[in-house]
C-alpha positions as CSV (number, residue, x, y, z in Angstrom):
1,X,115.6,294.7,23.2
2,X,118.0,296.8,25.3
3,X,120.4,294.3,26.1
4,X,120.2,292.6,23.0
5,X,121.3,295.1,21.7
6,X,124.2,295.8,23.7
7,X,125.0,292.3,23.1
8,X,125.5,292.8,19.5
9,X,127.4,295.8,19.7
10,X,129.5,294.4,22.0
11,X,130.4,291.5,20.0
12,X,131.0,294.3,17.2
13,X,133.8,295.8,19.0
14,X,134.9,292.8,20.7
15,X,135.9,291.7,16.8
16,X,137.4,295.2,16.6
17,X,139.3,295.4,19.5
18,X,140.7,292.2,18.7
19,X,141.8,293.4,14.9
20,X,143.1,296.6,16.5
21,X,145.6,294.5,18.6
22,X,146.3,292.5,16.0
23,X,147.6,295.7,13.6
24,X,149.2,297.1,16.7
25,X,151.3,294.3,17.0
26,X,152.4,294.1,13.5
27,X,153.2,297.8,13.4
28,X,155.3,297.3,16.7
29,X,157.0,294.1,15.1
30,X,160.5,294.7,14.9
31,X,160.8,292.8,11.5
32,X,158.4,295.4,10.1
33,X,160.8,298.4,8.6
34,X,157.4,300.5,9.2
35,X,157.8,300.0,13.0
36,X,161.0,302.4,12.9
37,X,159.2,305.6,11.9
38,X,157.3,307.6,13.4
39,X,154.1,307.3,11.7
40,X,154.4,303.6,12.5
41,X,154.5,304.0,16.4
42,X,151.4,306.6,16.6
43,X,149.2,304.5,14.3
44,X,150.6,301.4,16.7
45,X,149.4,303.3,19.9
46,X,146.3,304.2,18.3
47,X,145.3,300.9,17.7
48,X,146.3,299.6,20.8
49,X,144.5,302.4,22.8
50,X,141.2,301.5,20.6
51,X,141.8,297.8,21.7
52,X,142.0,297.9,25.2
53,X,138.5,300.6,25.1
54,X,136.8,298.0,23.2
55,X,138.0,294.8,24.6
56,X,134.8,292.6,26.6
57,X,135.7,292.1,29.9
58,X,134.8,289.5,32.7
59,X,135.6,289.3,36.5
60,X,138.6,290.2,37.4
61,X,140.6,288.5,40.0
62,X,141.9,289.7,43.2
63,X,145.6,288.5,42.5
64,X,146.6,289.0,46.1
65,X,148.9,286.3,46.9
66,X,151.0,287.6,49.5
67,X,151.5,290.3,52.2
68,X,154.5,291.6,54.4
69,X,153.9,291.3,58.0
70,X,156.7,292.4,60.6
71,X,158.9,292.8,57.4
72,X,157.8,288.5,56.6
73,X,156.8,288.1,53.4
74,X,153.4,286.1,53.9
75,X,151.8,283.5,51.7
76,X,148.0,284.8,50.7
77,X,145.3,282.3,49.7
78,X,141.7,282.7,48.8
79,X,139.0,280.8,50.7
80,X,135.3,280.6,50.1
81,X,133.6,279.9,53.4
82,X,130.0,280.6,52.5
83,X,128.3,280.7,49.1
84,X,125.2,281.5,48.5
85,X,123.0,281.9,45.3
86,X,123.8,285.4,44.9
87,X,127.2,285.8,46.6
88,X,129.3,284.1,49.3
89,X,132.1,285.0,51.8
90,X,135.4,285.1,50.7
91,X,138.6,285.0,53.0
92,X,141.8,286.1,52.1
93,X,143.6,283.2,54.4
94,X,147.3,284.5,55.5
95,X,149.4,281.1,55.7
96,X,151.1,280.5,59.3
97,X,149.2,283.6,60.9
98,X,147.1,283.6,63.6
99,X,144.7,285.8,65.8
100,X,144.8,289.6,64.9
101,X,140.8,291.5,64.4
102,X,138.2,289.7,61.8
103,X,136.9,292.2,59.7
104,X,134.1,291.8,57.3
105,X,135.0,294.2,54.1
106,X,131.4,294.4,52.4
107,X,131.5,295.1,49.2
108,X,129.2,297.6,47.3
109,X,126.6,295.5,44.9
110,X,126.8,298.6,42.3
111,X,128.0,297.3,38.9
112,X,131.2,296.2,40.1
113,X,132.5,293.3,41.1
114,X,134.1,293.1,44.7
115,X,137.7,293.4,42.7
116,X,137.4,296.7,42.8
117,X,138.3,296.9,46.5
118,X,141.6,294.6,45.7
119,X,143.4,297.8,47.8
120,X,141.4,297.8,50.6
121,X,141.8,294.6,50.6
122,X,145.3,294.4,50.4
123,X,146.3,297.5,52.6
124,X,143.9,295.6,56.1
125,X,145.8,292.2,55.3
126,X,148.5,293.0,57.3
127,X,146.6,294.0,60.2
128,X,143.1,292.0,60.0
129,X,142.3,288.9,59.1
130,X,140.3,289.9,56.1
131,X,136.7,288.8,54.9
132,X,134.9,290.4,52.2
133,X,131.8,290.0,50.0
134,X,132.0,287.9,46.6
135,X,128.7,289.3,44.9
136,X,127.7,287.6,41.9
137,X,126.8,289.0,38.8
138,X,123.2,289.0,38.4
139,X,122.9,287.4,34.7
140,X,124.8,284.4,36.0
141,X,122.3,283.3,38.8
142,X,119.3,281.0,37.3
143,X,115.9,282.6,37.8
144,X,114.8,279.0,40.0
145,X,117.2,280.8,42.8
146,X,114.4,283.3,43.1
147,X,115.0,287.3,43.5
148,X,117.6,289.2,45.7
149,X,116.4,292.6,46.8
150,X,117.3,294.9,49.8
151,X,115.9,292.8,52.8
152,X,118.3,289.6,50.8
153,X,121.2,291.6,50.9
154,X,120.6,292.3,54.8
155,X,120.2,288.8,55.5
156,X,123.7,287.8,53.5
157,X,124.9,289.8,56.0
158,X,123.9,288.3,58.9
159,X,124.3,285.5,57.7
160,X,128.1,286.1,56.7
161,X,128.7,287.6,60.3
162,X,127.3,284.1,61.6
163,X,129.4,282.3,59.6
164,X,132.7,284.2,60.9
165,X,131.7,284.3,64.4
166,X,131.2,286.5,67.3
167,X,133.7,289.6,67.9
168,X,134.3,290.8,64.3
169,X,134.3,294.0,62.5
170,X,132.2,294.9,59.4
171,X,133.7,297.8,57.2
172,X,131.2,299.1,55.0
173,X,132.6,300.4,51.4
174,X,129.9,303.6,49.9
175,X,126.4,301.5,48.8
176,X,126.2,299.1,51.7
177,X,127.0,301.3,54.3
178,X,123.0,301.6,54.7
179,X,122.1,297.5,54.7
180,X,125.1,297.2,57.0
181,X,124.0,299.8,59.0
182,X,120.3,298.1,59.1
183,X,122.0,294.7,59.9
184,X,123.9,296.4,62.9
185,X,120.3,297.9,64.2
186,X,118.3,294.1,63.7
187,X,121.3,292.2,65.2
188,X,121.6,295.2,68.7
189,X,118.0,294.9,69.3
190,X,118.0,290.9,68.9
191,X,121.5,291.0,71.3
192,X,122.7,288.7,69.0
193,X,126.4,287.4,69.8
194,X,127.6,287.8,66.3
195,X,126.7,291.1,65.7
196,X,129.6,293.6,64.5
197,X,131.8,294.8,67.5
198,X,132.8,297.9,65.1
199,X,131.1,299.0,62.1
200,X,132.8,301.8,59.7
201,X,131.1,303.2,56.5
202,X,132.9,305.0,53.9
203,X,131.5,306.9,51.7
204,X,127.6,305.8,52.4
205,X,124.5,307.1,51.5
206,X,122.9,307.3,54.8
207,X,121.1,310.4,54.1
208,X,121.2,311.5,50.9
209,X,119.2,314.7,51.7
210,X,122.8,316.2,53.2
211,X,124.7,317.9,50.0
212,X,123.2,316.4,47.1
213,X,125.0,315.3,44.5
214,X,124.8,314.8,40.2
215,X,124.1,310.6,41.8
216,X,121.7,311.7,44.4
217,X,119.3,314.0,42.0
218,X,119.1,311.9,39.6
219,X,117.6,309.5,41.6
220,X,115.5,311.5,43.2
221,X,113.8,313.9,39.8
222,X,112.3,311.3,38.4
223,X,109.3,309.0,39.6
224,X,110.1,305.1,40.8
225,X,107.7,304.3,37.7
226,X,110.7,305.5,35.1
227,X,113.1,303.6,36.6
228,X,111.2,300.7,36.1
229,X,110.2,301.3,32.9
230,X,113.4,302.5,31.4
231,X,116.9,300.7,32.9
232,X,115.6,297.9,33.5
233,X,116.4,294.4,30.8
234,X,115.8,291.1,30.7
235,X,118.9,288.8,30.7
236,X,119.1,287.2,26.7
237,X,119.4,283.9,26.1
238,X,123.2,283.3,25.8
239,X,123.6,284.0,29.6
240,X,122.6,280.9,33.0
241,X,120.5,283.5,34.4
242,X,118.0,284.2,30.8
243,X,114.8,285.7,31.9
244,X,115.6,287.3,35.1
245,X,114.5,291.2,35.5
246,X,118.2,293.0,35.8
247,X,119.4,296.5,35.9
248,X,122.6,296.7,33.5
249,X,126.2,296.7,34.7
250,X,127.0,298.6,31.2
251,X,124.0,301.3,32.4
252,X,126.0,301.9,35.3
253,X,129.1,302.0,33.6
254,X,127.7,304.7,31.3
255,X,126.5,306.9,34.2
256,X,129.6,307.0,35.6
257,X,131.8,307.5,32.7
258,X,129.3,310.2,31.0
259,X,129.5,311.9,34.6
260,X,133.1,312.5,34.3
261,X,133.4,312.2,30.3
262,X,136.2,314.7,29.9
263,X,138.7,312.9,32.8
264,X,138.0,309.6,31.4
265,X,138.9,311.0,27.8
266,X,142.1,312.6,28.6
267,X,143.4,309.5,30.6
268,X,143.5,307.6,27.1
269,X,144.9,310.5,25.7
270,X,147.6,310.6,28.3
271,X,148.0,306.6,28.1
272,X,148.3,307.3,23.6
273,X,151.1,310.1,24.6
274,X,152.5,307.4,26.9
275,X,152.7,304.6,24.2
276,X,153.8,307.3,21.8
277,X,156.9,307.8,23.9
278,X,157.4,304.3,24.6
279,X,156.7,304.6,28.2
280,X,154.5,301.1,28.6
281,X,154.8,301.3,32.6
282,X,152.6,304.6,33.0
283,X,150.2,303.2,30.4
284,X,149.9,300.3,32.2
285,X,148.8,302.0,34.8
286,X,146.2,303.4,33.4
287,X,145.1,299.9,31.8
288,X,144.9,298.6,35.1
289,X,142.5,300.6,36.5
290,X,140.5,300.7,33.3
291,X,140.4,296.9,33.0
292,X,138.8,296.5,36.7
293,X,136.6,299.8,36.1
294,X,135.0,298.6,33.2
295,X,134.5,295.1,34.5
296,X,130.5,295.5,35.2
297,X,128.5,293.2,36.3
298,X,124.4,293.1,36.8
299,X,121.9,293.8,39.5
300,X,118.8,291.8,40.3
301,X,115.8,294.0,39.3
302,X,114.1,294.0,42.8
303,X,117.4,294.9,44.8
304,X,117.8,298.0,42.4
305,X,114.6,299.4,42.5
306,X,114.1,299.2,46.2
307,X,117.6,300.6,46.7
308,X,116.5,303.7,44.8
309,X,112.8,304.2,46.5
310,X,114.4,303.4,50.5
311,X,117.8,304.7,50.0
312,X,117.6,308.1,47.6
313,X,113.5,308.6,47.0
314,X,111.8,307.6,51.0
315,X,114.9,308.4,52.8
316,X,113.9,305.6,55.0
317,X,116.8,304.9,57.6
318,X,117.5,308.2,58.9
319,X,113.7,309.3,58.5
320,X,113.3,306.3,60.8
321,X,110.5,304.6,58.4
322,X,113.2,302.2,57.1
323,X,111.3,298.3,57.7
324,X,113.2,294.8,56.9
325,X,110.8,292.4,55.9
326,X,107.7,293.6,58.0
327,X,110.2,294.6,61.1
328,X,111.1,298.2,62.1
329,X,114.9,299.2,61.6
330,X,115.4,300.9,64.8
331,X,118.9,302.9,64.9
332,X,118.1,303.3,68.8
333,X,119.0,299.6,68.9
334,X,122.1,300.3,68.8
335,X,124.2,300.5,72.3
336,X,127.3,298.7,72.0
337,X,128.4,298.8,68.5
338,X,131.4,301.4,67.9
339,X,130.9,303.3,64.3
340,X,133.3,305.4,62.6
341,X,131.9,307.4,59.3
342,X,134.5,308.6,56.6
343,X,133.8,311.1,54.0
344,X,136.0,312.3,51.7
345,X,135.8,316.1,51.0
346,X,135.6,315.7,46.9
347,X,133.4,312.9,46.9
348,X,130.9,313.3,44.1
349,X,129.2,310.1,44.7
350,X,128.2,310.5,48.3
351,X,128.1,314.6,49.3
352,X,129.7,315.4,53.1
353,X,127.4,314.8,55.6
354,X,125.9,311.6,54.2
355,X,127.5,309.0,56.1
356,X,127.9,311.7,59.1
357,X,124.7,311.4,59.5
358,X,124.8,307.3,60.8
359,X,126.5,308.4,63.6
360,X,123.1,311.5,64.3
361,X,120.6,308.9,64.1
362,X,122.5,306.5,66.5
363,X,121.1,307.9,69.4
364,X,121.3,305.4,72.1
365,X,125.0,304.7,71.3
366,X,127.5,306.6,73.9
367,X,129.4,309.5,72.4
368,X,132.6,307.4,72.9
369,X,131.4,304.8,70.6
370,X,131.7,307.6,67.5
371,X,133.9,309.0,65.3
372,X,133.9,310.9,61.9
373,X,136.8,311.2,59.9
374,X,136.5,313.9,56.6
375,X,139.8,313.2,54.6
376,X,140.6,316.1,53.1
377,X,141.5,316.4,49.4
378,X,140.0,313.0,48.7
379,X,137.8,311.6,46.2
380,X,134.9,309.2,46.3
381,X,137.7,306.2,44.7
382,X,140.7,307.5,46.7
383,X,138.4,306.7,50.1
384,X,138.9,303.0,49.5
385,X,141.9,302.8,47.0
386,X,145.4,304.8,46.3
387,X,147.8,306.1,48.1
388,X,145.8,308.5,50.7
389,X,143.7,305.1,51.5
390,X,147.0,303.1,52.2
391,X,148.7,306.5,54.4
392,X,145.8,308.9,56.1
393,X,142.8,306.5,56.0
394,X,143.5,303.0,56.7
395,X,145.3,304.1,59.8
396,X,142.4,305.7,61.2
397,X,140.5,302.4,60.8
398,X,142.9,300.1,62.3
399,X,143.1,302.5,65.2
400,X,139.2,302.3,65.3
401,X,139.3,298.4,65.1
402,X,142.3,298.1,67.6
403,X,140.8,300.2,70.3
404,X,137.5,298.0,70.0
405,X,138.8,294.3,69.4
């Protein structure tokens, strides 16, 4: 009943929102002698504040459709190369260019869509030619396609390394840092040609034992058995995927909003004063990055629940218990590959130390084959996104790839 329920409500305020834009717009219509006091404009930017927090939202799209290189403004066009039931390979083709690193961005499968990396995205295109991966939302996948867990998600990723050849990169964005660092181990010990020449991880959980966070203890203070039983729904009807066992985008949505409630309230109370004062350009900004933050999409059941049990509860990979489908995942395996682990210093999603600790466990790889990189000041979102990404970050990445490619 859970997500029928959400499902009405959100039709509820779907109606609302669209009312609500409908009385903003009369309020703000110049032929409306209302519009020119100021009781008119506050109820106007009211309204239209209530609209955009209650307005359904789909997949967003990445909208990048050109770069600068060497000061050349450069078509952009979107390419699927791979698709698969539950995701494919996206690249971000730059007209007339050639050569330059292959780099795999993989997304994180956490509620969002891959959108929300559109500046990650966008700040490598110059330098890389850029992959990423297109995961699909959970409730649009038929249940005959079968279920997607942990040991699926590292096989998409071998499979998507495949596809682009030997000699690229992978860059691993917070949740997949640990099935792309379990890809990298399979694909060393197998020598296989196409594995990763570089592999960085922002922000990943590779040991959540290192500085716990609000993310990590909730994961880890309550049994597997009341996950199970309690955020998990069934897909209704309306939806190509009815039937199939998910974990709600809208659950995650409401984690992550409730975990920062106050800063997401007073950046709608910023983006009223904005509209108040007419200024539409800094509450657009704002919009933006609300409209791809709420855009949510669904996990597979499976995928979910063995996330939380090898990731946050066993502690497999860096316990070195951590098996893909029967096989050990060895982090000895790895000889060759060169890693580089980011952390931000205010990252409340992923405590320091957590994705330090890939580069521990590595023990066969040469000391010049590491890095770590703690960006100071920085967030868990201004890792992979904002201005600290595009100037302090990104450069340490290229540097990474170039010195490796």
């Amino acid at each position: 009943m859970l997500y029928d329920a959400y499902e009405f409500q959100r039709s509820l305020l779907a109606g609302a929102s669209a009312m609500a834009n409908l009385g903003a717009g009369m309020l703000q219509n110049p032929a409306n002698p209302f519009a020119y006091f100021g009781g008119g404009q506050v109820m106007a930017s009211a309204l239209e504040v209530f609209a955009h927090a209650a307005a359904a939202r789909g997949k967003p799209a990445f909208g990048l459709d050109h770069t600068i290189i060497d000061g050349r403004d450069v078509p952009v066009r979107e390419e699927v190369v791979l698709r698969l039931p539950f995701g494919q390979l996206k690249r971000f083709v730059r007209e007339g260019v050639e050569g330059g690193p292959r780099l795999l961005i993989v997304a994180p499968m956490s509620g969002h869509f891959a959108t929300l990396l559109r500046g990650t995205v966008e700040r490598m295109l110059p330098f890389a030619d850029v992959y990423i991966t297109d995961w699909r939302d959970a409730k649009m996948v038929p249940v005959e396609h079968g279920s997607f867990d942990l040991d699926d998600y590292v096989d998409y990723l071998v499979a998507f390394l495949e596809k682009i050849g030997p000699g690229a990169h992978m860059l691993a964005v917070c949740q997949p840092s640990v099935p792309s660092y379990a890809a990298a181990c399979l694909m060393s010990a197998n020598n296989h040609p196409c594995r990763p020449r570089t592999l960085t991880m922002m922000g990943g959980p590779i040991d959540t034992r290192e500085a716990p966070t609000a993310v990590n203890t909730l994961a880890t203070e309550r049994p597997h058995a009341w996950f199970e039983q309690n955020v998990i729904a069934t897909v209704p009807n309306s939806y190509p995927g009815a039937g199939r066992r998910v974990y709600p985008g809208f659950l995650q949505l409401t984690g992550f909003m409730t975990m920062n409630l106050g800063n997401h309230m007073m950046s709608h109370w910023e983006m009223f004063k904005h509209l108040v004062r007419g200024d539409g350009e800094s509450a657009d900004a704002t919009k933006e990055f609300y409209d791809e933050y709420r855009s949510v999409c669904d996990m597979t059941a499976e995928y979910y629940l063995q996330t939380i049990d090898q990731v946050f509860q066993a502690h497999a990979l860096p316990r070195g218990v951590m098996t893909h489908r029967g096989r050990a995942v060895d982090p000895a395996a790895i000889t060759d590959i060169g890693i580089l682990a980011i952390e931000g210093e205010r990252d409340d999603i992923s405590g320091l130390g957590q994705t330090r600790a890939a580069l521990t466990i590595a023990t066969s790889l040469p000391a010049e084959k590491k890095r770590y990189y703690m960006a100071e000041g920085v967030g868990h979102y201004g890792i992979f996104n904002g201005s600290k990404w595009r100037d302090r970050i990104a450069p340490v990445v290229e540097e990474w790839i170039a010195a490796h490619d």
